[in-house]
C-alpha positions as a printed Julia matrix, in Angstrom:
177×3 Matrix{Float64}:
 -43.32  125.97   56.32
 -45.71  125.56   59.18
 -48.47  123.53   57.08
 -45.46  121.2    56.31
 -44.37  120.44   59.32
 -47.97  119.56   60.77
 -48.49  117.48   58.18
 -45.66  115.63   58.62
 -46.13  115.06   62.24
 -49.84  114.21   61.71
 -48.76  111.07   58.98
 -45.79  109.65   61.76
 -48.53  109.55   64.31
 -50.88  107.72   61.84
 -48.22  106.02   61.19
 -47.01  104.58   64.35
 -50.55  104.36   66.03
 -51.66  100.73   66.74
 -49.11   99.24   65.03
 -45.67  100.28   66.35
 -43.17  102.58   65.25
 -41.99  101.59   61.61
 -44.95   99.46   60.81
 -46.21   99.89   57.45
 -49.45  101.74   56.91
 -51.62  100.51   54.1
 -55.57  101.13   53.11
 -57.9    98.75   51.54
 -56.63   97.65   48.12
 -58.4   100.01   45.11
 -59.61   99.15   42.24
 -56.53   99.76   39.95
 -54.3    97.33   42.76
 -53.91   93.68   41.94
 -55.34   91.85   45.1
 -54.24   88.05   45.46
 -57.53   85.92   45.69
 -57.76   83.32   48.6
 -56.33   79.95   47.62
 -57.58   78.19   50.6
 -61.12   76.64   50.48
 -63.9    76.45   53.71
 -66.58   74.34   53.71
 -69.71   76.57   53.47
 -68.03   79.77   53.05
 -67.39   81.5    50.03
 -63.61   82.96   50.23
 -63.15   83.34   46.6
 -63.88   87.63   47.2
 -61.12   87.74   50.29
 -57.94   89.18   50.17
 -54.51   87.32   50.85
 -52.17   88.66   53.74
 -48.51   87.85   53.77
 -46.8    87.7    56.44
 -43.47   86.44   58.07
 -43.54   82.55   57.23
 -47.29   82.38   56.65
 -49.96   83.61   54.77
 -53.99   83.83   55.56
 -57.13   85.41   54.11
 -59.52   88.2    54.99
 -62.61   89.84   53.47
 -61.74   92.64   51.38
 -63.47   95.55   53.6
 -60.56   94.8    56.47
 -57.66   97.46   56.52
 -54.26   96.28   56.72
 -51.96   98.56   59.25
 -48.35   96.84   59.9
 -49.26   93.43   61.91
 -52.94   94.09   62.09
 -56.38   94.59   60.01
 -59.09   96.31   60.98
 -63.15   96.44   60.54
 -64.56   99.07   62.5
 -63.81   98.28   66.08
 -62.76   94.94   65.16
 -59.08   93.44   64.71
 -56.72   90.99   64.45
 -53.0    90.85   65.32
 -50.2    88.54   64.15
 -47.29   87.49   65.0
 -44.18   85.0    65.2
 -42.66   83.65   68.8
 -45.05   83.78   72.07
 -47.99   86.33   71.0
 -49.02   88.86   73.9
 -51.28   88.0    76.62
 -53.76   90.86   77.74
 -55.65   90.32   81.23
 -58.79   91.29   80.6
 -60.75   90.13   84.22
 -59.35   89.22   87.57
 -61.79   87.47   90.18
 -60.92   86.25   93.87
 -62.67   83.34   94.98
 -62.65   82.62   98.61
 -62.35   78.4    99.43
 -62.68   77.42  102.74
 -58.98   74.85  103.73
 -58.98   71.58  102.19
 -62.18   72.35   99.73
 -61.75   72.61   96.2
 -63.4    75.76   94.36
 -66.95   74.99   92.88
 -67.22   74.84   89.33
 -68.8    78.35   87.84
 -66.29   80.1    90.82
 -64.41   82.04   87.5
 -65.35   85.64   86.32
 -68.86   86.28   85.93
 -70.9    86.61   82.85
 -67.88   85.46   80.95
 -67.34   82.43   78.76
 -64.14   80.31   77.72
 -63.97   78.23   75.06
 -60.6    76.78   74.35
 -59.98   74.01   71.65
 -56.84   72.04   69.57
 -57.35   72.17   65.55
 -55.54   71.34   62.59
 -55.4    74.32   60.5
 -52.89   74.4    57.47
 -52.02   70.84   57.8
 -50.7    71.63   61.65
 -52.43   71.53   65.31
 -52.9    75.17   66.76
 -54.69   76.11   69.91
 -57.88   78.19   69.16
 -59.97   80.29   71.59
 -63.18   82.08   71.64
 -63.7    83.63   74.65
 -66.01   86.38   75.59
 -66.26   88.63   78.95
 -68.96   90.96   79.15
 -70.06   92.08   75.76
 -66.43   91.88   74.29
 -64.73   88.64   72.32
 -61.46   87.73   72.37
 -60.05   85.08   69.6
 -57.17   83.36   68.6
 -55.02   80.38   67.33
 -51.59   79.45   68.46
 -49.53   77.19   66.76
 -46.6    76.09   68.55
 -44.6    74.76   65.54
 -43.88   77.2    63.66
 -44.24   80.03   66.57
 -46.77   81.54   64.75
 -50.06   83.12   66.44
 -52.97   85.27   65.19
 -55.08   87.05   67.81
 -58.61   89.29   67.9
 -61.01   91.34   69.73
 -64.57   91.99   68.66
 -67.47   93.49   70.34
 -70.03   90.62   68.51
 -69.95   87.09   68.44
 -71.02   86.91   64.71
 -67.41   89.39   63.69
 -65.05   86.91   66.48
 -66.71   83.77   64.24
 -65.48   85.29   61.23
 -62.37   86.09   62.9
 -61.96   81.78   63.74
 -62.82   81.75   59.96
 -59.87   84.01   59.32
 -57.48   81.91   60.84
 -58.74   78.5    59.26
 -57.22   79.79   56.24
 -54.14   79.71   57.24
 -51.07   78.11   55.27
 -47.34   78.25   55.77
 -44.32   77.83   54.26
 -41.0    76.69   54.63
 -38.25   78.91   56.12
């Protein structure tokens, strides 16, 4: 009886972790499961090997060795979230720059060694905001699309994983509620 009750509270914390309580936990697809191909073309990237994800009004793609856990895969250290509404925000740096009255801040004032890259794009046949953004030696990533309310959102510790990430979401494809 005790080796039953570990185990069961071992597979609700694996359950719950990372994903919130009652999230589905699921592990890269095996050989014997059907996995849906990716319908969605990229110029210069092969996609035809990556994995479909469903989710609530939309779908998108990801290369097979990413693990699905509720409303997030994994790589390694690598992930990506989704959701439907207004996703999360996460402050990751704070800086305080001192102006002098009446001066406006110089440009460069933000956090240091950090880089923002924030851009519109149709993706899916509608206009979400995309970001790449890195501070220190960690990546953040994401696309927002207003209409539908849908967002998708990373973190990576290399610039070559958050590009694949951007590639991630550029397969993105909705449908109709």
């Amino acid at each position: 009886m005790r080796n039953l009750l570990i185990v069961g509270a071992v597979t609700f914390v694996a359950a719950c972790h990372g994903s919130g309580a009652g999230a589905a936990v699921s592990a890269p697809a095996s050989a014997a499961q059907a996995i849906e191909p990716c319908p969605v073309s990229l110029e210069g990237v092969d996609v035809s090997d990556w994995q479909v994800v469903t989710a609530t009004g939309f779908t998108f793609c990801t290369p097979r060795d990413w693990t699905r856990r509720g409303n997030a895969i994994h790589r390694g250290a690598s992930v990506v979230r989704w959701g439907t509404g207004q996703h999360p925000r996460t402050e990751v740096a704070t800086t305080t720059v001192r102006v002098p009255a009446g001066t406006a801040p110089t440009v460069g004032a933000g956090v240091p060694d950090s880089e923002v890259h924030r851009f519109s794009e149709v993706i899916g046949g509608l206009t979400a905001e995309v970001w790449l953004n890195r501070f220190g030696r960690h990546y953040y990533t994401g696309a927002d699309w207003s209409t539908p309310g849908v967002w998708l959102v990373g973190e990576a510790n290399e610039l070559s994983t958050a590009n694949l990430q951007l590639l991630m979401y550029r397969t993105a494809s909705f449908r109709a509620p």
